[in-house]
C-alpha positions in Angstrom: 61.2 261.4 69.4 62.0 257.7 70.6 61.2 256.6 67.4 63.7 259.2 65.6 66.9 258.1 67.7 65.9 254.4 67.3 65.9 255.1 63.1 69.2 257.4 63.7 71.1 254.6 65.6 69.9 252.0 63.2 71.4 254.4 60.3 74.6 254.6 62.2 74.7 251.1 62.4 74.3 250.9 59.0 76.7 253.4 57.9 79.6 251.6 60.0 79.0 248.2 59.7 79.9 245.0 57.3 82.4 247.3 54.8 85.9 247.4 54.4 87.4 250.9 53.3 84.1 253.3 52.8 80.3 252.3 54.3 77.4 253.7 52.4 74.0 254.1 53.1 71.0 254.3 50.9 68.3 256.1 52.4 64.3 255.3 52.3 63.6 259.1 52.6 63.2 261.5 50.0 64.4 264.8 50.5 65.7 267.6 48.4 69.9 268.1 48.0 70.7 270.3 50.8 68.6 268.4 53.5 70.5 265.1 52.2 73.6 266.1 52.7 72.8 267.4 55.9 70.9 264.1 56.3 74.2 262.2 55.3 76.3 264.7 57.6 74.4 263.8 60.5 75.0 260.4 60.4 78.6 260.2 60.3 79.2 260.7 56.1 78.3 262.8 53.1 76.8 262.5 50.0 79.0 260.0 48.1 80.7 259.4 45.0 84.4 261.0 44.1 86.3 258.1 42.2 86.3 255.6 38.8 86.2 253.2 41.8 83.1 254.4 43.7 81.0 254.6 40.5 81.9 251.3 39.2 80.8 250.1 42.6 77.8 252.3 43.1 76.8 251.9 39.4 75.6 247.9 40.4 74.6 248.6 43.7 71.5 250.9 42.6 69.9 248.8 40.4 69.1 246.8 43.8 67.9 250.0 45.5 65.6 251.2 42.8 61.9 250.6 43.7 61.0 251.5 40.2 62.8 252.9 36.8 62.2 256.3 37.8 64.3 256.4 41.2 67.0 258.3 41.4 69.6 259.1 44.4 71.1 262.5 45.2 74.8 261.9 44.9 77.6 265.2 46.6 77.8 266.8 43.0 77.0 270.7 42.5 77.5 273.7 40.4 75.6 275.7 42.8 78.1 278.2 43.4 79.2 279.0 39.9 76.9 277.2 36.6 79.2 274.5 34.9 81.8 274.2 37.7 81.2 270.9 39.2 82.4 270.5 42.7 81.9 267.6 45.0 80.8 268.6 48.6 84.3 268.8 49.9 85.0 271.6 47.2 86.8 269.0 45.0 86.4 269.7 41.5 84.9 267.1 39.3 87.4 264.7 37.6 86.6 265.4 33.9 87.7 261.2 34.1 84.6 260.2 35.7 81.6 261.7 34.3 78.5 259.8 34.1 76.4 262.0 32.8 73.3 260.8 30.8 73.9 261.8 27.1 72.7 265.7 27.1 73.2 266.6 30.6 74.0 268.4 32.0 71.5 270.7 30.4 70.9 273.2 33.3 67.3 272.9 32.1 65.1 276.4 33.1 61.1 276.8 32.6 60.1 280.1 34.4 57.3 278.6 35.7 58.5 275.2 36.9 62.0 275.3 37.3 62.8 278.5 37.3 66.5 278.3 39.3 67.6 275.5 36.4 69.5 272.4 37.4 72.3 272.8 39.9 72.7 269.3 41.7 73.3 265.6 40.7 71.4 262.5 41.0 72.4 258.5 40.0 69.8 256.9 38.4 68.4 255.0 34.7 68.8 256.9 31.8 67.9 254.4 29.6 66.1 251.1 30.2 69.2 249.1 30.0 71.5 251.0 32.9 71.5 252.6 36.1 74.3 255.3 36.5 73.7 258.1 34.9 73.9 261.1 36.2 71.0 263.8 36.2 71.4 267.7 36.2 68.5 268.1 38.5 66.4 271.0 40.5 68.0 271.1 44.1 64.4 271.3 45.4 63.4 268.0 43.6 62.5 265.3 46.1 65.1 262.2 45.9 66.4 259.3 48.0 70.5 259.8 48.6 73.5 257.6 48.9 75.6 258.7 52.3 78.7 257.8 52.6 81.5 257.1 55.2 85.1 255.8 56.2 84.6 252.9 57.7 85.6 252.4 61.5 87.6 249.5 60.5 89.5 250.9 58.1 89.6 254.8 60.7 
């Protein structure tokens, strides 16, 4: 339990510290989309990514977080409530401006057997060898790292 709070304040720390306008956090654990962003809401944030800005930004920074080519982070992007409208996890709808979707997706994909629900929440990751923010169309269930963003304190 000690060991929990210790990793909790040490997130904190990290969400709130050395940034100017928004902090973010990428985390070590992977977890499905709903337990991220309640991961991210914990901690003082939410699962990031609403402007040109942000992606531009976010686009260089994952490169450096990626352990290998097949890493990807959950990003606050759904069509969980109704398939094809995109909402961020404020209830903003997507700016048709900034998609980043990797070139077929979102597909919704559905096998009965594997993925049976289709595709209903976005991830950042490669696409193709030579980039690192796409987006992905992916199972909500799927395991993934997330990128948790907040307003920093500095700029409250």
């Amino acid at each position: 339990l000690v060991r929990i709070f210790v990793l909790f304040l040490i997130e904190l720390y990290l969400i709130s510290s050395n940034c100017s306008i928004n902090c973010y956090f990428f985390s070590e654990n992977r977890l499905n989309w709903t337990r991220s962003r309640d991961h991210c809401i914990s901690i003082g944030g939410h699962l990031a990514i609403k402007s040109i800005e942000e992606q531009e930004f976010m686009g260089r920074l994952v490169q450096s977080k990626m352990m290998t080519d097949n890493d990807r982070f959950w990003i606050g992007l759904t069509d969980e409530q109704v398939e094809t409208q995109w909402l961020w996890v404020d209830n903003t709808p997507l700016d048709e401006m900034i998609r980043h979707w990797l070139e077929k997706e979102p597909d919704n994909w559905t096998v009965i057997l594997i993925n049976p629900t289709g595709e209903d929440c976005a991830s950042m990751g490669k696409g193709y060898p030579t980039d690192s923010d796409n987006w992905h169309d992916e199972n909500c269930a799927t395991l993934h790292k997330s990128v948790c963003e907040s307003i920093s304190p500095n700029n409250g």
